[in-house]
C-alpha positions in Angstrom: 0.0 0.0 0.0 1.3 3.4 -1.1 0.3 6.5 -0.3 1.9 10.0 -1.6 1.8 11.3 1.9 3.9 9.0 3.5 6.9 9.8 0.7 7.8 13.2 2.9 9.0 11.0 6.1 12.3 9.3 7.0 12.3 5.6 6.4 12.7 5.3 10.0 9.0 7.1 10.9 7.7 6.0 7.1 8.4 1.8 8.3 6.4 3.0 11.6 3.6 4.4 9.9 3.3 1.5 7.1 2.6 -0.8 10.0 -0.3 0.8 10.9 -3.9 -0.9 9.7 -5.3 0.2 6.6 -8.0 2.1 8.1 -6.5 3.6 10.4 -4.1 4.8 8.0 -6.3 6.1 5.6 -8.0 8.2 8.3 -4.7 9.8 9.8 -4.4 13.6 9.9 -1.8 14.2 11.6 1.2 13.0 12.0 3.5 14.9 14.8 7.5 14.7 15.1 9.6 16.6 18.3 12.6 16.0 18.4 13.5 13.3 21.0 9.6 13.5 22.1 7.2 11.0 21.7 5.9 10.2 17.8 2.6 10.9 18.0 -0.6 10.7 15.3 -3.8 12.4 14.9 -6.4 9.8 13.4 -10.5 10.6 13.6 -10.0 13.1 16.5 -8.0 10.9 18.5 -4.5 11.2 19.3 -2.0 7.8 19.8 1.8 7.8 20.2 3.8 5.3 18.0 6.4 2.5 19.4 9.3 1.5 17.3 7.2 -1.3 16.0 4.3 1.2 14.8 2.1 -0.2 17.6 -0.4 2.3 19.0 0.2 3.2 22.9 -1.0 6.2 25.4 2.1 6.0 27.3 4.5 8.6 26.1 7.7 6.4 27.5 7.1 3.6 25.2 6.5 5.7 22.4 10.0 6.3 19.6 11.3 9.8 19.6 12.7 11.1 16.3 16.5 11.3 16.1 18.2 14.9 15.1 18.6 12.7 11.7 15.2 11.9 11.7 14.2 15.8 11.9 17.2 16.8 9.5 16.0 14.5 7.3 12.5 15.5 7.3 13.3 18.9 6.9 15.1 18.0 4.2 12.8 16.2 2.3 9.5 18.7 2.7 11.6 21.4 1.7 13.1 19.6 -1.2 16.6 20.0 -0.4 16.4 23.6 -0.8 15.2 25.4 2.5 16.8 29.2 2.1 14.3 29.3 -0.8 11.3 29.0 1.3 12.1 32.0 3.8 8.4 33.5 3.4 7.0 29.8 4.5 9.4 30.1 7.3 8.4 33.8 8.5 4.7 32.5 8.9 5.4 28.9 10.2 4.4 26.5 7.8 5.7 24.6 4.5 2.8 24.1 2.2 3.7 20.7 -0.3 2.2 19.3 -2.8 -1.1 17.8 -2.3 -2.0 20.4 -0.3 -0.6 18.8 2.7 0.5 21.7 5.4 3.8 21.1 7.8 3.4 23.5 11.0 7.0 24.4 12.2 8.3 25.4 15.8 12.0 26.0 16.3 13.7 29.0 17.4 12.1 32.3 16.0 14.9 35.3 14.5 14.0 38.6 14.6 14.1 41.8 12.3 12.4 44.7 13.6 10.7 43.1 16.4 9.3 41.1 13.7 9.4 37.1 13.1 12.1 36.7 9.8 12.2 33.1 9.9 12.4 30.0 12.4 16.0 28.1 13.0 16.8 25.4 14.7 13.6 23.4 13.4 13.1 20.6 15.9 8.9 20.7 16.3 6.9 19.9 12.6 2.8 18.9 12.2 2.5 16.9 9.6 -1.0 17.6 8.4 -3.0 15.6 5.7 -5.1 16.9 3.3 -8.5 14.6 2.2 -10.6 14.9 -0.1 -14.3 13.9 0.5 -16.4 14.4 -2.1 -20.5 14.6 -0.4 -18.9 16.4 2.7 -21.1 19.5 1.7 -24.5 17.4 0.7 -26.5 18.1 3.7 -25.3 21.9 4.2 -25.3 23.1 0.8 -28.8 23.0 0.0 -29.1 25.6 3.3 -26.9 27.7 1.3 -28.9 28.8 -1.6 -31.4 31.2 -2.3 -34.4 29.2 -4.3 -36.1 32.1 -5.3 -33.3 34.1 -7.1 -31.4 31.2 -7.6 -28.3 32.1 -6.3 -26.1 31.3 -3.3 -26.6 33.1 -0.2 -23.2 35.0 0.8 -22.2 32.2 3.8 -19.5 32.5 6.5 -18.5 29.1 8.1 -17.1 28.6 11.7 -15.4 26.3 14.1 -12.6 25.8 16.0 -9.7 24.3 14.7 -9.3 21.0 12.4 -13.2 20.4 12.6 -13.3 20.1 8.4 -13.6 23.8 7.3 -11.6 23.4 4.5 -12.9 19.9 3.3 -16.1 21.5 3.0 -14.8 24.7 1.4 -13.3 22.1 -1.0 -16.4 19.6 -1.6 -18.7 23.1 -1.8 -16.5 24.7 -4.7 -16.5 20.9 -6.8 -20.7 20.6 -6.2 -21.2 23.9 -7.2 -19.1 24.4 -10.2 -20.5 20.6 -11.6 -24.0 22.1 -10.6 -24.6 19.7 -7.6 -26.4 20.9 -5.3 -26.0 18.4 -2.2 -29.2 16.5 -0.6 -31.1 19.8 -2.9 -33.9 18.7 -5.4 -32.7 22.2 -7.5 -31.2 21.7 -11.0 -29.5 24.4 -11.5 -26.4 24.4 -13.5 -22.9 24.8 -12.8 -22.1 28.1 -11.6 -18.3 30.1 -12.2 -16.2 29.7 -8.8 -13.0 31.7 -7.9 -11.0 30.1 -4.8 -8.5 32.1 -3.3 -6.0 29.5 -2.0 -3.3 31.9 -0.1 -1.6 28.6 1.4 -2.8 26.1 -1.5 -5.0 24.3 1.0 -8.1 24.0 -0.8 -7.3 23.1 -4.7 -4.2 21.7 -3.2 -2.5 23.3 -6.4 0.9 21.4 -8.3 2.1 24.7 -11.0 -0.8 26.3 -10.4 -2.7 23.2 -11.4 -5.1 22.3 -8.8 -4.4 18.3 -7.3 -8.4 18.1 -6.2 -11.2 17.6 -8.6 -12.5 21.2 -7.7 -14.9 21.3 -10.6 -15.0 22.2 -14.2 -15.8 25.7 -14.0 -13.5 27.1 -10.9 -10.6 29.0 -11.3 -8.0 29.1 -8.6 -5.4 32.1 -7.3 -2.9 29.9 -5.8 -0.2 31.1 -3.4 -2.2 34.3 -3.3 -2.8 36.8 -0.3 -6.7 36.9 0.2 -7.5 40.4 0.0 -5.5 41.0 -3.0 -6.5 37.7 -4.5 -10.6 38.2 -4.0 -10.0 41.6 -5.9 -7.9 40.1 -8.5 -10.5 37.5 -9.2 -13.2 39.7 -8.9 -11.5 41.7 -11.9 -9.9 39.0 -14.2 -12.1 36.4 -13.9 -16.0 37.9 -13.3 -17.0 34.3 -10.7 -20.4 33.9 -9.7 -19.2 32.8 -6.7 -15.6 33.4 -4.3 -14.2 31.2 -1.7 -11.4 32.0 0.6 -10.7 30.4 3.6 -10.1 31.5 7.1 -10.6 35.2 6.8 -9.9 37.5 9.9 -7.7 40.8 8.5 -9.2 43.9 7.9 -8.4 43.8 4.3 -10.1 40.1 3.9 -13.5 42.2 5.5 -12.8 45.1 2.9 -12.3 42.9 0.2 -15.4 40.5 0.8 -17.6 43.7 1.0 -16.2 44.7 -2.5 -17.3 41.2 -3.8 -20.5 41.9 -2.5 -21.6 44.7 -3.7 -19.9 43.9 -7.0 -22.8 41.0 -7.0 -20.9 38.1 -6.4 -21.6 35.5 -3.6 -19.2 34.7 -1.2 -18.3 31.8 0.8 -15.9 32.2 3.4 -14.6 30.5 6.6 -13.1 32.2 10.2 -12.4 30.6 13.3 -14.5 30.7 16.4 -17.2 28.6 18.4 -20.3 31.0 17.5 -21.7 33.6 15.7 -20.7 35.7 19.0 -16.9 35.3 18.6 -17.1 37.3 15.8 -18.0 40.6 18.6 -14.6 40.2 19.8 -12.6 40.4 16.4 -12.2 44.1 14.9 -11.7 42.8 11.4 -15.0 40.4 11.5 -17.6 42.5 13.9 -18.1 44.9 11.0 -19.7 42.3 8.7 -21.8 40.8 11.6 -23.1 44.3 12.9 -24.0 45.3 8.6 -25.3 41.7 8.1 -23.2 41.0 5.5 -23.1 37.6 5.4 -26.9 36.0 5.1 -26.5 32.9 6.4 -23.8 31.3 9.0 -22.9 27.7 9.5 -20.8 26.7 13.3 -19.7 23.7 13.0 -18.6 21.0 15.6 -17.0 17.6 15.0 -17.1 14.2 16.9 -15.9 11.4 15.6 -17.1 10.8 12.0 -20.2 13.1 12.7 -20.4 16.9 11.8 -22.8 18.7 13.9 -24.1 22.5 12.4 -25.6 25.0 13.8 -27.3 27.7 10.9 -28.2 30.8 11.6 -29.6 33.5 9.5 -27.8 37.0 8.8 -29.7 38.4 11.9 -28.0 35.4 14.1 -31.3 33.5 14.5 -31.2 29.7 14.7 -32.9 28.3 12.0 -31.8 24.4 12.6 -29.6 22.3 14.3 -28.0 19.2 12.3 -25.7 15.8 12.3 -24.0 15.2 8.8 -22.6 11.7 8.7 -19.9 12.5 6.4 -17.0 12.6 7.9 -16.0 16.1 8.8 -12.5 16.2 9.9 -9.2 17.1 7.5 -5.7 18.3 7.8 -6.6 22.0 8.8 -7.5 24.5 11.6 
């Protein structure tokens, strides 16, 4: 059994993880390495360390701890041998690869300016994988469209971390641009979608060619800052419909508002635990208080289940549902 993923390890962790079961393998999402710390994986919500063997354990002191080599090597291989050419990946943390897999970094920070330059002295990385799921927007999506005009209703999504924002974001932009509208009885067709992938998350982009079926009639901005990239699209590529994920700057809130009122329906995603948490963010309480968005979506994951929470532009719960797909990916 091969899978692409498990090329970016050492042999040493790669041997650990290929002992794993199939299914467990196929549901990992993250795989953790600290330096001369405990191996430790992320699978369905649920956290294991690894022994030498690749046998699952909850002790941390029988668990293997990656060598300096095994780090070096690591390094080595997600960067492609060629680290000083990744020094903006570096200044914000994280190593995006192809697949759209993400590899958090923690190390010792340099500083210019009071500012973060880069990180030395990498010893801490996050493997996260990227899935796709194709269905994991079926039973939202059809609360996401307006009947009558036949349109889709400007939507923010929210959750806490690694609850499945960004496999929906994905699974929306495919269903929409075929013209599939979920668990919906419409038959519209496809609609023009722009994604603005500022860490190639979503599309999971290879030279600029996106590595997720995405759908026939999306266009993505890969690698792209998400203000600047919304406006860019908005001007180049006239979308019936933007996605970005993980807005929260005060340019991303300028730059949906332009989309808006140049008539083009926005999907976005933030982080937070309710509609409420958007009070306490400068950048976000702005399109809450002038109802920009019409409809929000919290979501909540446990196990293979997605629970949502919709509520309308005026924050009024309209219903409360369980999705069985599964809801969890590589990404906060």
């Amino acid at each position: 059994m091969t899978l692409n993923w498990l090329d970016l390890f050492p042999e040493t962790v790669k041997r650990m993880l290929l002992n794993l079961s199939k299914e467990l393998l196929e549901h990992v999402e993250e795989v953790r390495i600290r330096e001369e710390r405990p191996l430790e994986i992320n699978s369905a919500g649920k956290h294991h360390f690894l022994d030498r063997r690749g046998g699952l354990t909850l002790r941390p002191e029988e668990a293997y701890k990656p060598t300096r080599e095994d780090t070096h090597r690591l390094l080595d291989l997600i960067s492609n041998h060629s680290l000083y050419t990744m020094e903006e990946e570096l200044r914000k943390g994280f190593i995006t690869i192809p697949g759209g897999h993400r590899v958090g970094l923690t190390g010792r920070t340099v500083l210019s300016g009071g500012r973060v330059e880069h990180i030395r002295d990498i010893s801490g990385f996050n493997v996260r994988i990227a899935k796709e799921i194709q269905g994991a927007a079926d039973d939202i999506l059809p609360h996401l469209l307006d009947r009558k005009r036949k349109r889709v209703m400007h939507s923010l999504i929210l959750s806490p971390p690694q609850q499945g924002k960004t496999t929906l974001l994905r699974d929306l932009a495919r269903q929409i641009s075929y013209g599939k509208w979920g668990n919906s009885p419409v038959h519209w067709p496809g609609m023009k979608v722009g994604i603005i992938d500022e860490r190639s998350e979503i599309a999971g982009c290879l030279r600029g060619v996106p590595g997720f079926d995405v759908g026939p009639r999306t266009d993505v901005m890969d690698g792209c800052p998400k203000a600047e990239g919304m406006m860019m699209m908005i001007r180049s590529m006239s979308p019936d419909v933007l996605i970005v994920d993980e807005i929260g700057r005060p340019e991303d809130a300028e730059a949906v508002i332009e989309a808006l009122h140049a008539g083009i329906s926005v999907i976005a995603t933030a982080h937070g635990s309710s509609v409420q948490d958007m009070r306490g963010r400068p950048a976000l309480s702005g399109l809450l208080e002038n109802r920009m968005f019409e409809m929000y979506a919290v979501l909540n994951r446990t196990g293979d289940h997605r629970t949502y929470k919709l509520y309308d532009g005026g924050q009024r719960t309209l219903q409360t549902a369980v999705s069985g797909q599964p809801g969890g990916d590589a990404y906060a």
